[in-house]
C-alpha positions as CSV (number, residue, x, y, z in Angstrom):
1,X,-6.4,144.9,133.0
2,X,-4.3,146.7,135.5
3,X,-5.9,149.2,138.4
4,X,-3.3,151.9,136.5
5,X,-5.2,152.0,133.9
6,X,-7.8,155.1,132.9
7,X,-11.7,154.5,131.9
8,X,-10.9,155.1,128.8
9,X,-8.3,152.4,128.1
10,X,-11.1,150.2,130.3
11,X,-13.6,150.9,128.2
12,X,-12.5,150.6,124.7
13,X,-12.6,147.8,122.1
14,X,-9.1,148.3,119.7
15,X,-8.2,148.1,116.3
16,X,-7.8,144.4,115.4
17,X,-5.3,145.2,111.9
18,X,-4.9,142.4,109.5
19,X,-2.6,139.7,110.4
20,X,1.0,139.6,109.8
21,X,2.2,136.3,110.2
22,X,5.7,135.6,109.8
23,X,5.6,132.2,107.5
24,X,7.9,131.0,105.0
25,X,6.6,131.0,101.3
26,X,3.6,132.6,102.4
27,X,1.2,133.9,100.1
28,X,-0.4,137.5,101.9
29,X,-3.9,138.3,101.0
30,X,-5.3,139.5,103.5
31,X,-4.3,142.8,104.4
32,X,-5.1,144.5,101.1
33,X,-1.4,145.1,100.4
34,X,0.0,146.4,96.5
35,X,1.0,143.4,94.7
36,X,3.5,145.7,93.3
37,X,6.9,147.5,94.3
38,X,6.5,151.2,95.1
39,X,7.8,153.7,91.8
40,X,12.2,153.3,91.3
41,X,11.5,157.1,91.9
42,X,11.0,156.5,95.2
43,X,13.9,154.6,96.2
44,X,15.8,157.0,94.5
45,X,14.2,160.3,96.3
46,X,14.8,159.1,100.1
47,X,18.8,158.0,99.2
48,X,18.9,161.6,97.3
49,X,18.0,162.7,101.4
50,X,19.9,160.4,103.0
51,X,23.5,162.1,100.6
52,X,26.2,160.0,101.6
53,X,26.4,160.0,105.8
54,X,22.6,160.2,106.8
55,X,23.3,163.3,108.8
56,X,20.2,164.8,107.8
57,X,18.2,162.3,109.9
58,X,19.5,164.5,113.4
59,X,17.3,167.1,112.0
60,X,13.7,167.3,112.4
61,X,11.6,166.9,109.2
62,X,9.6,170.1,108.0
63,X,6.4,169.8,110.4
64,X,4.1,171.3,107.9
65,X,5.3,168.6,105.4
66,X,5.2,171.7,102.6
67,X,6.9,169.6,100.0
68,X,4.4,166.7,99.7
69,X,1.0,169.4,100.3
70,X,2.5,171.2,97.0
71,X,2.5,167.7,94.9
72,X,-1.1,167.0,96.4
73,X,-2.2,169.8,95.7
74,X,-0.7,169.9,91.9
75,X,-2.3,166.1,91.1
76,X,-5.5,167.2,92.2
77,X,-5.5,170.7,91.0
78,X,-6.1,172.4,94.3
79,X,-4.5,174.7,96.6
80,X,-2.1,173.1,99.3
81,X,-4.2,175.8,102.0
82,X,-6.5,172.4,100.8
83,X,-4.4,169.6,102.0
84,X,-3.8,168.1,105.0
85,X,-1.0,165.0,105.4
86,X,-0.7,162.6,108.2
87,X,0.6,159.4,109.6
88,X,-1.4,157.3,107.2
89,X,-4.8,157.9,106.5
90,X,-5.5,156.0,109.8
91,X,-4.4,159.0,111.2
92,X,-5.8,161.6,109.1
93,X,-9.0,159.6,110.4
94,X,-8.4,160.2,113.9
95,X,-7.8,163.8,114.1
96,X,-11.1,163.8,111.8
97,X,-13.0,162.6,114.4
98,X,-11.9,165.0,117.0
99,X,-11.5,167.8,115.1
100,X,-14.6,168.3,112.7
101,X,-17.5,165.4,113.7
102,X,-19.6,166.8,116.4
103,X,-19.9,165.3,119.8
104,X,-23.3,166.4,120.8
105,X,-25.0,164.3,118.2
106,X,-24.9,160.8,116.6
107,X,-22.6,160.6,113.6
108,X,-23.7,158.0,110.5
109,X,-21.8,155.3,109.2
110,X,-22.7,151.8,107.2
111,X,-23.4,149.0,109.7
112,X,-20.7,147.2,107.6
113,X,-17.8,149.3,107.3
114,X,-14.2,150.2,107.8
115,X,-14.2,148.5,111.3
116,X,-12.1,151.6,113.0
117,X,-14.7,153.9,112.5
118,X,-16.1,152.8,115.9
119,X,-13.1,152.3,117.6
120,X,-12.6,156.3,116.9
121,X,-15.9,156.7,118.5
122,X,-15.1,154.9,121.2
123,X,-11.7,156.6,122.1
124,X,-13.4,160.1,121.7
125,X,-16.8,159.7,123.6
126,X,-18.9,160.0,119.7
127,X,-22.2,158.7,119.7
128,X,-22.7,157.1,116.4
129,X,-25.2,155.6,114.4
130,X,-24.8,152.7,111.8
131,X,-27.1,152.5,108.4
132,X,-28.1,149.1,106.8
133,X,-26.5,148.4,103.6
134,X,-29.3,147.4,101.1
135,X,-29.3,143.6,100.2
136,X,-27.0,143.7,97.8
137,X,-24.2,145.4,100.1
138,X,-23.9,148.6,98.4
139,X,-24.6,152.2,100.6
140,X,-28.1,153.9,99.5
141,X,-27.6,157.3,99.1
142,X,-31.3,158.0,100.3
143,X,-30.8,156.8,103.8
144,X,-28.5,159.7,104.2
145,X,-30.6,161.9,102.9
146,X,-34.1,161.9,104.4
147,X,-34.8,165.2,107.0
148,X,-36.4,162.5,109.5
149,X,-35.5,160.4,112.3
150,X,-32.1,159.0,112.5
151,X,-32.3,155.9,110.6
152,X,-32.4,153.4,113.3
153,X,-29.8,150.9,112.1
154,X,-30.4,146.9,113.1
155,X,-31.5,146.8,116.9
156,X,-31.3,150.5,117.7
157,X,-33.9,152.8,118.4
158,X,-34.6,156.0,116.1
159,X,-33.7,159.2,117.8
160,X,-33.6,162.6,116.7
161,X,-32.7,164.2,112.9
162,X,-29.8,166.0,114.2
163,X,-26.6,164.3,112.7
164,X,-22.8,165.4,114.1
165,X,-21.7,164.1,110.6
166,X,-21.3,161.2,108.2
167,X,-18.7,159.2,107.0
168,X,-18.1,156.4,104.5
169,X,-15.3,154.6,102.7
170,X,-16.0,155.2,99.1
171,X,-15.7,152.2,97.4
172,X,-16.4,150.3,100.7
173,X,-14.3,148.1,103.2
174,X,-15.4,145.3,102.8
175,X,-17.1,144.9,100.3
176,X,-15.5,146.8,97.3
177,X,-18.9,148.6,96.1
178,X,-18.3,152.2,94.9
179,X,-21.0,155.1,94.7
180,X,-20.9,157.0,91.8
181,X,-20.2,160.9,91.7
182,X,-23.7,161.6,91.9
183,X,-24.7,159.9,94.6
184,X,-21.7,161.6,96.6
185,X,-23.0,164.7,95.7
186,X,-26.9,163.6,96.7
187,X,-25.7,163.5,100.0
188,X,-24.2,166.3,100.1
189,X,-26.6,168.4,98.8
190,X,-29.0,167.0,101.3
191,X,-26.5,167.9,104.3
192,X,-25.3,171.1,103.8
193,X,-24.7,171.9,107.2
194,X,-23.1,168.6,108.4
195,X,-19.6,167.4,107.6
196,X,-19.1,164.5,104.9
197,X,-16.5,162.5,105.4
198,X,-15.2,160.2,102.3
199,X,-12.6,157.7,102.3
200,X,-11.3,156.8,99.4
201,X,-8.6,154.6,100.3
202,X,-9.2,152.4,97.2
203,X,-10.7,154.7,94.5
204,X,-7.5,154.5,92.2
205,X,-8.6,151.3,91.9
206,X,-11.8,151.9,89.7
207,X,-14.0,154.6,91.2
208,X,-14.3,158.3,90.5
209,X,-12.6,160.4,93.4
210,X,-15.0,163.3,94.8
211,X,-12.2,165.7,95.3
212,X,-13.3,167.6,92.7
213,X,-16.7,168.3,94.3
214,X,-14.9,170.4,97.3
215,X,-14.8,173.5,94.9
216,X,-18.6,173.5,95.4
217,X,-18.9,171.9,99.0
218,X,-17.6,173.5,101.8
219,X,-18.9,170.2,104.0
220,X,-16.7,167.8,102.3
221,X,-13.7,166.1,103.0
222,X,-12.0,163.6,101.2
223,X,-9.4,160.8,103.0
224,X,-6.7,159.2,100.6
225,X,-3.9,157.0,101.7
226,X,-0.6,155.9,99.6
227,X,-0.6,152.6,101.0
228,X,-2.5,151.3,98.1
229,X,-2.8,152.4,94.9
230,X,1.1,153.9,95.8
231,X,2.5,150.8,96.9
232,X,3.9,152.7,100.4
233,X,2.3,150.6,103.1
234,X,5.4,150.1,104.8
235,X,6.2,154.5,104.9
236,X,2.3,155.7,106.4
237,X,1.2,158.3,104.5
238,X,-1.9,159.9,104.0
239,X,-3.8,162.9,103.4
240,X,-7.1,164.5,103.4
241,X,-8.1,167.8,100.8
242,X,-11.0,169.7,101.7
243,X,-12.2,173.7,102.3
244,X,-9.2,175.5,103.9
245,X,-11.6,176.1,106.7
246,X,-11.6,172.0,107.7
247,X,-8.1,171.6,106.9
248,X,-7.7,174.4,109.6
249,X,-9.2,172.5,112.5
250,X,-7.4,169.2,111.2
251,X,-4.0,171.1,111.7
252,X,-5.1,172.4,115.1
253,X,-5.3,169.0,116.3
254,X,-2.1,167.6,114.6
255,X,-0.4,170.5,116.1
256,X,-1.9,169.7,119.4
257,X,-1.0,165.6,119.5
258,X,2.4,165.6,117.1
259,X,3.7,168.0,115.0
260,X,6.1,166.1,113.1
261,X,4.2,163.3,111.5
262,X,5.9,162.4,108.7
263,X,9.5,162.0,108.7
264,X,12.0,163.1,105.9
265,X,12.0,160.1,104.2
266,X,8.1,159.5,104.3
267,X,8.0,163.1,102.4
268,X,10.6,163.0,99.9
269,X,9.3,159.0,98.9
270,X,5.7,160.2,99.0
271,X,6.2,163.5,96.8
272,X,8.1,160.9,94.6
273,X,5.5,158.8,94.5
274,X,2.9,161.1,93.3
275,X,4.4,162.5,90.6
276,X,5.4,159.1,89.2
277,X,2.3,159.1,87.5
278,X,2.6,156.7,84.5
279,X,4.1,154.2,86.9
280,X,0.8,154.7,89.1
281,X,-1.4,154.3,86.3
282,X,0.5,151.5,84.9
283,X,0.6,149.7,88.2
284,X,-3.4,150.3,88.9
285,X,-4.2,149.2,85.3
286,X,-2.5,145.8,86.0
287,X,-4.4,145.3,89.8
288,X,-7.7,145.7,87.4
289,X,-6.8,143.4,85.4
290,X,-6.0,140.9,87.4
291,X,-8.7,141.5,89.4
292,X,-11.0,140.8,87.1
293,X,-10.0,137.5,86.5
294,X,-9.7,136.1,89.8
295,X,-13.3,137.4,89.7
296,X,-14.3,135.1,86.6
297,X,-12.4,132.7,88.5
298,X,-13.7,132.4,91.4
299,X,-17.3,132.7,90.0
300,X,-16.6,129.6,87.6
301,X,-15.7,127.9,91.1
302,X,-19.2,128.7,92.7
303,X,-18.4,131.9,94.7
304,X,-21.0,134.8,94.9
305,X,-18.1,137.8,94.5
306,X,-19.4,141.4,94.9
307,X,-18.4,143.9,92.1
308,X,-15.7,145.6,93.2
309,X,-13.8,148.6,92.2
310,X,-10.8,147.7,95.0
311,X,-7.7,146.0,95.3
312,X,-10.0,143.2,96.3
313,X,-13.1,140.9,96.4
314,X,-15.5,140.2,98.8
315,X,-16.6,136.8,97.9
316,X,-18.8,133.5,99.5
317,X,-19.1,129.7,98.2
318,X,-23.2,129.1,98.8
319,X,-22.1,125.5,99.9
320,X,-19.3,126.3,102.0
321,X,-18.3,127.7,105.5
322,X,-16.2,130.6,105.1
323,X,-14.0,130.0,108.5
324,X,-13.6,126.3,107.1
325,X,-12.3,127.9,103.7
326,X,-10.0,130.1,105.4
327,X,-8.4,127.7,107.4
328,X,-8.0,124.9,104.6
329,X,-6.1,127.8,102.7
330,X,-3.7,128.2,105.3
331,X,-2.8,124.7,105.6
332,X,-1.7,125.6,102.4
333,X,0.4,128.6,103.3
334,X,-2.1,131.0,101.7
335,X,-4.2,133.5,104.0
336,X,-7.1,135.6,103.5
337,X,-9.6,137.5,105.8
338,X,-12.1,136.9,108.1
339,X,-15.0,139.0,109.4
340,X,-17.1,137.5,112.3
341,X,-19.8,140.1,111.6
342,X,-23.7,139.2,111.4
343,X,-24.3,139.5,107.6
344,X,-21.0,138.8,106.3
345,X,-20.0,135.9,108.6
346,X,-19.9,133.6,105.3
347,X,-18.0,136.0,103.6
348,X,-14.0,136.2,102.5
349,X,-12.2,139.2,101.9
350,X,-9.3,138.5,99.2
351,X,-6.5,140.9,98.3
352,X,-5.2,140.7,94.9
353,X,-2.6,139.5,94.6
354,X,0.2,139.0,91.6
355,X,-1.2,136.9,88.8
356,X,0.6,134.1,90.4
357,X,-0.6,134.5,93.8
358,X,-3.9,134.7,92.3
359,X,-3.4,131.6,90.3
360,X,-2.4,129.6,93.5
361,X,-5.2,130.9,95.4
362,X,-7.7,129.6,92.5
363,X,-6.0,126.0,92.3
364,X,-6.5,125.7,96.1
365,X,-9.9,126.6,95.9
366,X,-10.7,124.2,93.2
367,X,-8.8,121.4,95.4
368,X,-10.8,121.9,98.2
369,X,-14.1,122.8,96.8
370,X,-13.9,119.9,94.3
C-alpha cells in the first residue's frame, strides 16, 4: 500500500482469476477453459484481416463493433439496436453495474455466486445484498420475488423492499445449477420495475437462454461471453442483448471509459465464430457428453457432484478434505479449483476437460481415495 494511492484502490478487495500456472504436461481444470480449439473459421477470418502485410492493424477497429452486433443479432433473432459487445463479458459486467443497477438501494445476488459480482460493488460504491441458496445449491425463484423486506442473507440485517436490481449467473458459478425459463420469467414478472440481470456464461452448455424473453421484458438483460461455449478465451469477447433502451446506457458508459473495445481481430474471429454454428453445436454436444461421464465417474468414486448444465462439476468426497484433494492432484500435475467460502469450503470445482484429461483426473482420484 503506497500513500499515492486513492480510497478507492485502499478500500477494495480484487478479482482473484483462476490460476495460470506455467507447468509442463499440465492438465488445466480449473479455469473452466473449452476443451476444444476455437471453429477453422476463425483462424481463417482474422488472416483474411491481417491480407498479406498486417497494415490494417495501424488503423483503429470500428468502435461500434457493427460487424459482430449484426451476427448477434441474426443468431438470436433480434435487432443489433439490441446488442451490446465488450471486452469479455467481464467487461460487459462492469459497465452493467454503473450504467443500469441503481446506487441508492441494495442490489440482490446469491450468497454463492460469480465471486466478481462484489468486487463490482466494491469499485462502484453499490450496496448489495446476498440471498441464501436453498440446501441443495440451486437459486429459489421466490426469494426474489416476495414485495417484503430485503431478504436478509446470512448475518445481515433485513432492510427495506426497495431493490436497485438483481443479478445471477444462469446456470450458476459454482455450482452448475440452471433455472428453468419459467422461473426467469417469475422473477421478472415480480420486478417489473427493477433491472434483471442474467449471465449466461455457460447456458450453451445445457440450459435454455432467456434472450428470447426481452421481447416481453423491457427490465431484462442477458450477459453472454465466447470464452466458453466459443472456445475464444484467449480473444475477450462478450456481449449483452436487451431493450435498446439498456443497451443505450451500456454504450454511454463504454463510450465514456473506451471506445474501441474490441480490436479487428477480436471482431472478424468472433463474427466467425458465431456463424460456425454446426461446429458450435458439435463442439457443445461433445462437452455434454463428456461431462456426464466424469459425473458417473466421480459418483462411483464417492463424490456428491451437483447436476450441472456447465462446462463443469461442482463436486465433494463426504470422507475427504477438499484442500487435501486439491493438493494431492497437483503433485500429480493436475489442478482444479478451490473456494475458501463458508458452505462450499469442502467443495471442488472441475472443468471438463478432453476425455483424456477427464480420464487422468478419475485414475488420480481413485489412487488417492483408494
Amino acid at each position: 500500500m503506497s500513500r499515492f494511492w486513492s480510497q478507492v484502490a485502499r478500500d477494495l478487495t480484487p478479482y482473484v482469476p483462476g490460476e495460470q500456472p506455467k507447468i509442463a504436461n499440465l492438465i488445466k481444470l480449473n479455469t473452466n477453459e473449452n476443451p476444444f480449439p476455437p471453429s477453422p473459421k476463425v483462424l481463417a477470418a482474422i488472416q483474411a484481416e491481417l491480407g498479406d502485410d498486417a497494415a490494417r492493424l495501424r488503423l483503429y477497429p470500428d468502435p461500434n463493433a457493427d460487424l459482430l452486433k449484426a451476427a448477434v443479432a441474426k443468431r438470436h433473432a433480434v435487432t443489433a439496436q439490441q446488442v451490446f459487445v465488450g471486452n469479455g463479458s467481464d467487461e460487459v459486467l462492469a459497465h452493467v453495474f454503473l450504467a443500469l443497477l441503481k446506487h441508492d438501494a441494495p442490489i440482490l445476488f446469491p450468497d454463492i455466486t460469480y465471486s466478481f459480482y462484489p468486487v463490482y460493488c466494491g469499485l462502484y460504491g453499490v450496496e448489495f445484498r446476498t440471498v441464501p441458496l436453498a440446501d441443495d445449491f440451486s437459486i429459489n425463484p421466490a426469494d426474489y420475488c416476495t414485495p417484503r423486506a430485503l431478504p436478509a442473507g446470512r448475518g445481515q440485517p433485513e432492510k427495506s423492499s426497495k431493490i436497485g436490481g438483481i443479478i445471477f449467473p444462469n446456470p450458476n458459478a459454482p455450482t452448475g445449477r440452471v433455472l428453468a425459463l419459467e422461473a426467469v420469467e417469475q422473477i421478472l414478472k415480480a420486478n417489473p420495475d427493477t433491472v434483471v440481470v442474467v449471465d449466461e456464461a455457460y447456458i450453451d452448455f445445457g440450459g435454455e437462454t432467456t434472450i428470447p424473453l426481452v421481447e416481453r421484458y423491457d427490465n431484462l438483460l442477458v450477459v453472454h461471453t465466447l470464452s466458453k461455449s466459443r472456445s475464444l478465451a484467449g480473444m475477450r469477447v462478450g456481449f449483452a442483448v436487451g431493450h435498446p433502451a439498456l443497451i443505450e446506457a451500456l454504450e454511454r458508459v463504454k463510450n465514456s471509459f473506451n471506445s474501441y473495445p474490441l480490436d479487428r481481430l477480436a471482431i472478424v474471429g468472433a463474427v466467425a465464430a458465431i456463424e460456425d454454428e454446426a461446429y458450435f453445436e458439435q463442439t457443445c454436444r461433445a462437452v455434454i457428453a463428456t461431462r456426464e461421464t466424469l459425473s458417473a465417474d466421480l459418483a462411483a468414486l464417492g463424490f456428491d457432484v451437483l447436476p450441472s448444465t456447465a462446462n463443469f462439476i461442482f463436486a465433494r468426497h463426504p470422507q475427504r478434505d477438499a484442500v487435501e484433494l486439491a493438493k494431492a492432484l497437483r503433485e500429480r500435475s493436475i489442478i482444479v479449483r478451490h473456494f475458501k467460502l463458508p458452505r462450499i469450503d469442502q467443495f471442488l470445482r472441475i472443468t471438463v476437460g478432453t476425455d483424456g484429461e477427464c480420464k487422468a483426473l478419475t485414475d488420480a482420484l481413485r489412487e488417492i481415495t483408494a
